[in-house]
C-alpha positions in Angstrom: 86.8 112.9 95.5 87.6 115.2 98.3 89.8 115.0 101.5 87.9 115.9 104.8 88.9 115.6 108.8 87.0 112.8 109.4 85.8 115.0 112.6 83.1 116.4 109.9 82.7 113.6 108.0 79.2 112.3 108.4 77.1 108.7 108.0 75.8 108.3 104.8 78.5 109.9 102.8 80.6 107.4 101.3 83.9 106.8 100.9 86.4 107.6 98.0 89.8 105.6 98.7 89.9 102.1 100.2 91.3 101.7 103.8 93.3 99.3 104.6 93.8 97.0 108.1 96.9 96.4 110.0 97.8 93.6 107.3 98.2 95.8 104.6 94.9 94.3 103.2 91.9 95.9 102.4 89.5 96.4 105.4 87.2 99.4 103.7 86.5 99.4 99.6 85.6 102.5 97.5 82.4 103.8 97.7 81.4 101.9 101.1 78.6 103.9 103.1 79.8 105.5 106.2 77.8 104.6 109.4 78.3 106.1 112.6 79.8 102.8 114.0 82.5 102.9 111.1 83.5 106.8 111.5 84.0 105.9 115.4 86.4 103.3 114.9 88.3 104.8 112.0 88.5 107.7 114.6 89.5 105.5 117.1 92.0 103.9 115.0 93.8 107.4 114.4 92.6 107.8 110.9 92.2 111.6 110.9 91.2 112.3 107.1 89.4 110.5 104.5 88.2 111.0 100.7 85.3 111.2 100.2 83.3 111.0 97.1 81.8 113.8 95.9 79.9 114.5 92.4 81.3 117.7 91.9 85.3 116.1 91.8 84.6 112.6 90.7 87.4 113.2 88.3 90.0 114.0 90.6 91.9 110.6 90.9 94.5 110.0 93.5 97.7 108.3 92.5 99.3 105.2 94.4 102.5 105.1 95.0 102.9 101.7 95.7 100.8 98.1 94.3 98.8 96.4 96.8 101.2 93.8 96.5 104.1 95.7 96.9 101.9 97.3 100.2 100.6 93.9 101.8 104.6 92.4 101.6 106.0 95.4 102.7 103.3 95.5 105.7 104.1 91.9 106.5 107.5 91.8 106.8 107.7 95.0 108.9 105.6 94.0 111.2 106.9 90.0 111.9 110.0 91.2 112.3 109.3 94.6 114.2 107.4 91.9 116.7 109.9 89.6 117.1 112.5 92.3 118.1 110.1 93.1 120.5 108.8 89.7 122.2 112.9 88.5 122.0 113.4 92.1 123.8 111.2 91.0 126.8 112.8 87.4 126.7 116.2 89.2 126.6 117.1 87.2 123.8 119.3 88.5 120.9 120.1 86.4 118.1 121.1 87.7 114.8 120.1 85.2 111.9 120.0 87.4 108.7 117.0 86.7 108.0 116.6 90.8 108.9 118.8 91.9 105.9 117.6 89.5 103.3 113.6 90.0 103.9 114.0 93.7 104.3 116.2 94.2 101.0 113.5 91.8 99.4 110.8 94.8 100.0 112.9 97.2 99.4 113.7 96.2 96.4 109.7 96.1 95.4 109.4 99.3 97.0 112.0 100.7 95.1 111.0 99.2 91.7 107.3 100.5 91.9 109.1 104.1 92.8 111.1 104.1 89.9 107.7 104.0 87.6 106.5 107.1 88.8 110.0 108.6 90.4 108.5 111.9 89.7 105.5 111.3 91.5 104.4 113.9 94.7 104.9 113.0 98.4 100.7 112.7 99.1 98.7 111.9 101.8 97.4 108.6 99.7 97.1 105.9 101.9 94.7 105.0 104.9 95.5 102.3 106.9 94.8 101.6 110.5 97.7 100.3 112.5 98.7 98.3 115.6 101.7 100.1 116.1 102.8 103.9 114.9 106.6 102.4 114.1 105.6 100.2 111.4 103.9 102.7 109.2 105.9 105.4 109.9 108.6 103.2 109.1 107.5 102.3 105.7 106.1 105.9 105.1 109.9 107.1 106.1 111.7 104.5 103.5 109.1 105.4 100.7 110.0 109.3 101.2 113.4 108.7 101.5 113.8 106.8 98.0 111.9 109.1 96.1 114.1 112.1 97.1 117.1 110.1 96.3 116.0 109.2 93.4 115.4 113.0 92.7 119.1 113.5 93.8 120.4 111.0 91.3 121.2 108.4 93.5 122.4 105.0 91.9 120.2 101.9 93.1 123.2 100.8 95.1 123.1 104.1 97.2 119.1 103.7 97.5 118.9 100.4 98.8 121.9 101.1 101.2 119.6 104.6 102.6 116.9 102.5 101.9 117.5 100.3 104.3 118.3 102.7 106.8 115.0 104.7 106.1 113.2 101.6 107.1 115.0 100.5 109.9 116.0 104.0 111.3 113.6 103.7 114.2 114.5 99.4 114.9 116.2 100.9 118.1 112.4 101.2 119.7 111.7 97.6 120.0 114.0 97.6 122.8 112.1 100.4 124.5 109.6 99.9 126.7 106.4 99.7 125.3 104.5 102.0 127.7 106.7 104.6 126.9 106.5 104.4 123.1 102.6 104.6 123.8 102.5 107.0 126.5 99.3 109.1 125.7 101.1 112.6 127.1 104.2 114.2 127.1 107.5 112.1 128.3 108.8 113.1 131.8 112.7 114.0 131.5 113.2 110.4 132.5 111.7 108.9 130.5 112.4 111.3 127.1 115.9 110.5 127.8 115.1 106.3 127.9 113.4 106.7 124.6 116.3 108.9 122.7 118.3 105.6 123.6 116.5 104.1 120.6 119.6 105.8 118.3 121.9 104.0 120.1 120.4 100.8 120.5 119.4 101.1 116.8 123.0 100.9 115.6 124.1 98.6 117.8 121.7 96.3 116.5 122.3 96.5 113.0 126.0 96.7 113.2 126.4 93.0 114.3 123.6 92.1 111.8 125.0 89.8 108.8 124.8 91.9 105.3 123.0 95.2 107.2 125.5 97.8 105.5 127.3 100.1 108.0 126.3 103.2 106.8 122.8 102.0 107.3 123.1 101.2 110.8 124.7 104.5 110.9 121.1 106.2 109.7 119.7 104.4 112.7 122.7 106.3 114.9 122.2 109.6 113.1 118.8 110.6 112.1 118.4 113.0 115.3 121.2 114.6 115.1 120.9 118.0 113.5 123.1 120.6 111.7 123.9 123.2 115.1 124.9 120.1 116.7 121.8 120.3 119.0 120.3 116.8 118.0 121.0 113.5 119.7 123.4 111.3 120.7 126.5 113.0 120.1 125.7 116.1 118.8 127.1 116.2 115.7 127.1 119.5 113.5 126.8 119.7 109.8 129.1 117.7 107.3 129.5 115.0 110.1 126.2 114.1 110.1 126.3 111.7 106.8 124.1 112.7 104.0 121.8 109.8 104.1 121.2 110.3 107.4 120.4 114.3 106.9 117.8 113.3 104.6 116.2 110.3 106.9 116.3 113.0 109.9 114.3 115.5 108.0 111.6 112.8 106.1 111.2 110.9 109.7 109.9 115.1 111.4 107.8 115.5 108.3 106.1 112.0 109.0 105.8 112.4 112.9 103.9 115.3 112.4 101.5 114.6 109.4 101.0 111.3 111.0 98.2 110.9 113.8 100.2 110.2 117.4 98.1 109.1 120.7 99.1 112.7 122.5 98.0 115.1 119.1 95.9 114.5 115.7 98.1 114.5 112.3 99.1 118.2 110.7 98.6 118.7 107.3 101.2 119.3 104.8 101.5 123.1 104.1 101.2 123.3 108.7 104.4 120.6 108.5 106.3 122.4 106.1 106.2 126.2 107.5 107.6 124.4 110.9 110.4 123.0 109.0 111.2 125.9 107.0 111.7 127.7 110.5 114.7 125.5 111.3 116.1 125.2 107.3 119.7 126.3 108.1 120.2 125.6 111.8 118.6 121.9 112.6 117.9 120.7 108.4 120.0 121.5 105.3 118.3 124.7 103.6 118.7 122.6 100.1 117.2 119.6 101.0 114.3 121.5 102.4 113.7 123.0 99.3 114.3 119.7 97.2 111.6 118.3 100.6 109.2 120.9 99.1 109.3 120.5 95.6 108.2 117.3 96.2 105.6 117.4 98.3 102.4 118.3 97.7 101.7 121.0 100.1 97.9 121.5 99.3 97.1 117.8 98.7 94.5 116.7 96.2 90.8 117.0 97.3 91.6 119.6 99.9 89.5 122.0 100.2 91.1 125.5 100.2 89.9 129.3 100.6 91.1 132.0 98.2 91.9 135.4 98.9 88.8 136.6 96.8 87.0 135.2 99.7 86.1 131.6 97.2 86.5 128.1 97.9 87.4 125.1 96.4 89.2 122.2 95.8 92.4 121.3 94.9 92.3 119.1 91.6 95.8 119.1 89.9 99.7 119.5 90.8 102.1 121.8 89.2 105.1 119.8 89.7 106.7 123.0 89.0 105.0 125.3 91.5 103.4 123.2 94.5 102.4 125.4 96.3 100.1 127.0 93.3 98.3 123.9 92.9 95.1 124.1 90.3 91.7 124.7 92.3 88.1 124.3 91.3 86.4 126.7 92.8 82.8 125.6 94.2 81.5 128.0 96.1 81.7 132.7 95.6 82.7 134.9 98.6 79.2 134.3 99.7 79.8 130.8 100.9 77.0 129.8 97.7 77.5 127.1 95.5 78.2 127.5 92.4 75.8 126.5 89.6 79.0 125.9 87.5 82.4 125.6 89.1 85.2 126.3 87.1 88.7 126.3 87.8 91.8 128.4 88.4 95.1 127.3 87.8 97.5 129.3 90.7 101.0 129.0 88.8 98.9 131.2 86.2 97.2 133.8 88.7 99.6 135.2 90.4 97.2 137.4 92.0 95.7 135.2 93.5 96.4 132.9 96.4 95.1 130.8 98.9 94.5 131.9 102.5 93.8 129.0 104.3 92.8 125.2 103.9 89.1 125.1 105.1 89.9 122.6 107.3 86.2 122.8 109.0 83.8 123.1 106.1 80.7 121.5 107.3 78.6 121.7 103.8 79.0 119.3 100.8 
C-alpha cells in the first residue's frame, strides 16, 4: 500500500488501512472503494492522508501499535470523561470522584502492555480515525509517544504509568476553556491566546485535588509548555526545573500538533515536523531527547512516496531502525517520470550516495 494526501486521492481507488469513527470502532474496512461522497467527508473530517492500495507495494504492511481492543477502550474512556469535564465545566460543577484515576490507569495499563510487545516499534503515522474533538486523539497519540520513548529510556513501569498518565491528561486543563476558542478556525487574538494558555494552570489544579492522580503527573499538566530558555508558559521555567517527564510530554505534544490535522492548517508530515524541531534542540527542547525523538520516528513513513536525487521515485517499503532517515525505497518510476517495467529497490543506509530530495507529496499518477 501506499500513503497519499487525500487531496489526490481519487474515487475508485480503494483503500489500504481501515478508518476508524469517533468510537474507536471501525467506520471504513480495507479495501473499500472510494467514492466521491466518502473522500469529501473524510476531507471534511480532517483526515489528510490515506493508504491506499496499490499492486506494485501490496507487500508493504503497516504495523499497529495498539489492538482494536486496546484502541476502542482507550477511545471510550477519553472521551466520557473528556465530556463530562466539559458539560460539569458549563454547570460550574466540580466534583472529584476518582473514578478519573482508576479508569485512566485501567487504559493505561493496556496501552502500556500492548507497547511493551513491540517497545522497539517506530513512531508512524498508522492510524485514521475521524474525531469529534482534536483533544481526545491527540491526547491518546501524546500518551502512546510518550511511553514508547520511556520505554526506550529505561523507564520502570512505575515511572511509565506515573508520565503516562500525565501524557494523557496533559491537555485535561482545556475542558475548562471555552469551547469556541479551542475551535476557533483562525489564529487566537492576544486575548484570547492568553485565556487558552490557562489550560496549564487549570490542568494542575485539577489533578492535584484528584484522589490517586500522582503529583508529578498533575505537574506534566503544569509543565509541558514550559521550555529550556525559560520562554515557555506559565512560569517560565529554564532547564533542569522543568521535570524530565514533563520535557519529554512538551516536545511529543509539538510533534503531534503539527503532524495532526487542526481547523486553521492541514497536518505536516514527519521529516517537515522534525527539521522545525531540530531548529529549537538546545534553546526550547533538550538536544538529547531530540535525537532519541528521531531515532524513533519514522521520518519517511511507510508508503510515502519519495524523489531521489538521481531524479527517481519511489516508495518507501522498509525501516532501518538504525538509520531513519535512510529508509529502503522501491523505486517505481526513472528520471523520466516512466514507470518502471520492474521496480527494484535501494536500500539508503547502503547508498550513501544517494539520497532523497523531497517527498512527492503531489504525485498525481498511480
Amino acid at each position: 500500500m501506499r500513503l497519499l494526501p487525500i487531496s489526490i486521492c481519487k474515487p475508485g481507488m480503494r483503500l489500504g488501512k481501515k478508518i476508524f469513527n469517533e468510537e474507536g470502532l471501525v467506520l471504513l474496512a480495507e479495501h473499500v472503494e472510494l467514492t466521491a461522497k466518502i473522500l469529501e467527508r473524510l476531507s471534511y473530517h480532517g483526515i489528510d492522508f490515506l493508504y491506499i492500495n496499490d499492486p506494485r507495494t501490496d507487500d508493504v504492511v503497516i504495523p499497529e501499535l495498539l489492538s482494536d481492543k486496546t484502541r476502542f477502550a482507550a477511545t471510550k474512556v477519553i472521551r466520557s470523561h473528556f465530556r463530562r469535564l466539559m458539560e460539569d465545566s458549563n454547570k460550574k460543577k466540580s466534583v472529584h470522584t476518582g473514578l478519573l484515576s482508576k479508569d485512566f490507569k485501567q487504559i493505561l495499563g493496556m496501552l502500556i502492555d500492548d507497547l511493551s510487545e513491540q517497545k522497539d516499534a517506530m513512531i508512524m503515522l498508522t492510524v485514521m480515525q475521524i474525531t469529534d474533538h482534536y483533544l481526545f486523539q491527540h491526547s491518546m497519540n501524546v500518551c502512546i509517544y510518550s511511553s514508547l520513548l520511556g520505554m526506550s529510556s529505561g523507564y520502570s513501569r512505575d515511572e511509565l504509568m506515573t508520565m503516562g498518565l500525565g501524557a494523557l491528561l496533559h491537555d485535561i486543563g482545556k475542558t475548562k476553556i471555552d469551547g469556541q476558542i479551542l475551535k476557533k478556525p483562525a489564529r487566537l487574538t492576544d486575548e484570547e491566546f492568553d485565556e487558552m494558555k490557562r489550560h496549564a494552570v487549570l490542568g494542575f489544579q485539577m489533578l492535584k485535588d484528584e484522589p490517586n492522580i500522582p503529583l508529578l503527573s498533575a505537574h506534566c499538566a503544569l509543565q509541558h509548555h514550559e521550555r529550556l530558555d525559560g520562554s515557555g508558559y506559565p512560569r517560565g521555567l529554564k532547564g533542569q526545573d522543568i521535570h524530565e517527564y514533563a520535557r519529554w510530554i512538551g516536545l511529543v505534544d509539538a510533534y503531534d500538533a503539527m503532524t495532526t490535522h487542526r481547523v486553521y492548517r492541514p497536518a505536516m508530515l514527519p521529516h517537515q515536523v522534525m527539521d522545525i524541531l531540530y531548529t529549537e534542540a538546545g534553546t526550547k527542547f533538550d538536544t538529547a531527547k531530540v535525537e532519541l525523538f528521531r531515532d524513533k520516528i519514522a521520518i519517511y513513513p511507510l508508503g510515502v512516496t519519495v524523489i531521489l536525487n538521481t531524479g527517481e521515485s519511489g516508495i518507501v517499503v522498509d525501516l532501518n531502525a538504525s538509520y531513519p532517515h535512510r529508509p529502503v525505497v522501491r523505486v517505481l518510476q526513472n528520471e523520466a517520470g516512466e514507470d518502471l517495467p520492474v521496480p527494484y529497490e535501494i536500500d539508503l543506509s547502503k547508498r550513501l550516495n544517494i539520497l532523497i530530495r523531497a517527498v512527492n507529496e503531489f504525485e498525481e499518477s498511480m
